[in-house]
C-alpha positions in Angstrom: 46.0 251.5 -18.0 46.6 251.1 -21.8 44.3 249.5 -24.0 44.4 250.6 -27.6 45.5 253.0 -29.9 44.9 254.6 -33.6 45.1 251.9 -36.0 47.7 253.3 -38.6 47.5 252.1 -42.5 49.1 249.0 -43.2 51.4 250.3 -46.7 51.4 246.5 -47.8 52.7 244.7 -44.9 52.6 241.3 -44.0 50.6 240.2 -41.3 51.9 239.7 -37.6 52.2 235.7 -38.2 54.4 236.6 -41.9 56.1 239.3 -39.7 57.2 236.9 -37.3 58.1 234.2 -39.8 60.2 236.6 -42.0 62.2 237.6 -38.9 63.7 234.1 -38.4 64.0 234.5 -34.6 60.5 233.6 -33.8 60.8 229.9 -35.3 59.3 228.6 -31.8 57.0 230.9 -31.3 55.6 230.1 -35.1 55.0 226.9 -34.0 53.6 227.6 -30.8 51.2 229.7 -32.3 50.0 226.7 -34.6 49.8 224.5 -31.9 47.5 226.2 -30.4 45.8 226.9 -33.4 45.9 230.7 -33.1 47.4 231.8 -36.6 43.9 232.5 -38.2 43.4 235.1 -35.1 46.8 236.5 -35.5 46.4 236.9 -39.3 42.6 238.7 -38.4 41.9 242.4 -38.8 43.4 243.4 -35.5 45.1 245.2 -34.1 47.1 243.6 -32.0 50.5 244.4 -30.0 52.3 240.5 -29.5 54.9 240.9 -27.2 57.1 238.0 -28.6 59.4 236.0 -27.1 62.5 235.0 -28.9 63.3 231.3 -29.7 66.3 231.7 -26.9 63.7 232.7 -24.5 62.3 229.5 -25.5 65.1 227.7 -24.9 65.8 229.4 -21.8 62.6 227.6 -20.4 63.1 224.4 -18.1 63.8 221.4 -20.0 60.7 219.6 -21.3 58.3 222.5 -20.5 57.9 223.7 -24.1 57.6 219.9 -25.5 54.7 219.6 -22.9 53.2 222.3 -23.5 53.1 221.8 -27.1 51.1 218.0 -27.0 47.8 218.0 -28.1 46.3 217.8 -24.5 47.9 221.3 -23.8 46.5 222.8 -25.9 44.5 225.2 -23.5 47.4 226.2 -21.5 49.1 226.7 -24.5 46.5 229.0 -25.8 46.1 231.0 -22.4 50.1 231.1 -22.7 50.2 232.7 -25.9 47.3 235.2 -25.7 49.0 236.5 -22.4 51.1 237.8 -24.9 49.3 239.6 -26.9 46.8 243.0 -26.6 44.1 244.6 -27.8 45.2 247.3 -30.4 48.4 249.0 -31.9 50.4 250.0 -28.8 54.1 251.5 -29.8 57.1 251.7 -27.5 56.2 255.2 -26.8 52.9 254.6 -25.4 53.3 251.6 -23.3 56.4 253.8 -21.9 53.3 255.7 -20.6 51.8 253.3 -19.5 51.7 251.2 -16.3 49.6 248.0 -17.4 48.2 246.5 -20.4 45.2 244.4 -20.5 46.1 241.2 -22.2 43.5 238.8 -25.2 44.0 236.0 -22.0 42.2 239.0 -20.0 45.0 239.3 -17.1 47.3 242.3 -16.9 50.4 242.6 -17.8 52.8 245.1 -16.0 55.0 247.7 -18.1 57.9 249.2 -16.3 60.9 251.2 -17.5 63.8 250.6 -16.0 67.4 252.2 -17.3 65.9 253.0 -20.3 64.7 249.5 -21.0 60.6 249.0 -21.1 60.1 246.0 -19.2 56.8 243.7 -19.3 56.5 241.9 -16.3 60.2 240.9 -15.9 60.8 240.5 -19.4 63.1 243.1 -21.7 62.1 244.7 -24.7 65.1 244.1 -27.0 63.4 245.6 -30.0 60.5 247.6 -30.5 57.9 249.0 -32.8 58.4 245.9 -35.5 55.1 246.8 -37.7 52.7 244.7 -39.4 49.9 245.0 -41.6 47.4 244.2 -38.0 49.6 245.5 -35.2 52.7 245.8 -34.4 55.4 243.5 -32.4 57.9 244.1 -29.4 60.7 241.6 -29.0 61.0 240.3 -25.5 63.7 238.4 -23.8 61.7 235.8 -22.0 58.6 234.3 -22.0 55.4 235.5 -20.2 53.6 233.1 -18.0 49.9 234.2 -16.4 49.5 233.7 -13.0 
């Protein structure tokens, strides 16, 4: 089981939430995150690893889902959605190759596979890896994560 790993110095980055923004993919996710009202814990100390779904893995949702889940009185589900996403520590690619499982902020596991070369979380893809940040670092994934 993986949980955490060295916390490497953080050269003038910007924070995982600025990371994210600058990328331009993330656009849902962004506002996700404020929904829920989570970007003061993903601009803190960390480290975290957020494995984050693009906004086509958004889209790739069933229709209405992400409007739902985004009202004010979803906010909960919303917040356990989102912190499934996202562990404890600075986990790179090559690590959670080594690793099985990750324990996730939401506190259920997540499974890591590899599978043609591909490290898969749950059944997600990691399309890109290793995306650093001044407090962690972030994976792409290709879909998004839902806790049992």
């Amino acid at each position: 089981m993986l949980t955490s790993a060295a916390i490497a110095d953080d050269h003038g980055q910007k924070d995982i939430v600025d990371t994210a923004v600058a990328a331009g993919q993330f656009e849902t996710l962004v506002a996700a995150v404020e929904a829920a009202g989570l970007v003061d814990t993903l601009k803190g100390e960390g480290p975290f690893t957020v494995f984050a779904p693009t906004d086509a893995a958004f889209d790739a949702l069933p229709e209405g889902t992400l409007d739902e889940l985004l009202m004010t009185d979803n906010r909960d589900q919303l917040q356990a959605i989102l912190t499934y996403h996202v562990v404890p520590g600075r986990i790179m690619a090559a690590d959670a190759m080594e690793a099985d499982s990750a324990t996730t902020v939401q506190g259920q596991d997540l499974r890591i596979t590899t599978m043609n070369g591909s490290v898969m979380i749950n059944d997600a893809t990691v399309v890109d890896a290793d995306i650093e940040a001044s407090n962690g670092v972030i994976h792409v994934i290709d879909s998004v994560l839902l806790p049992e």
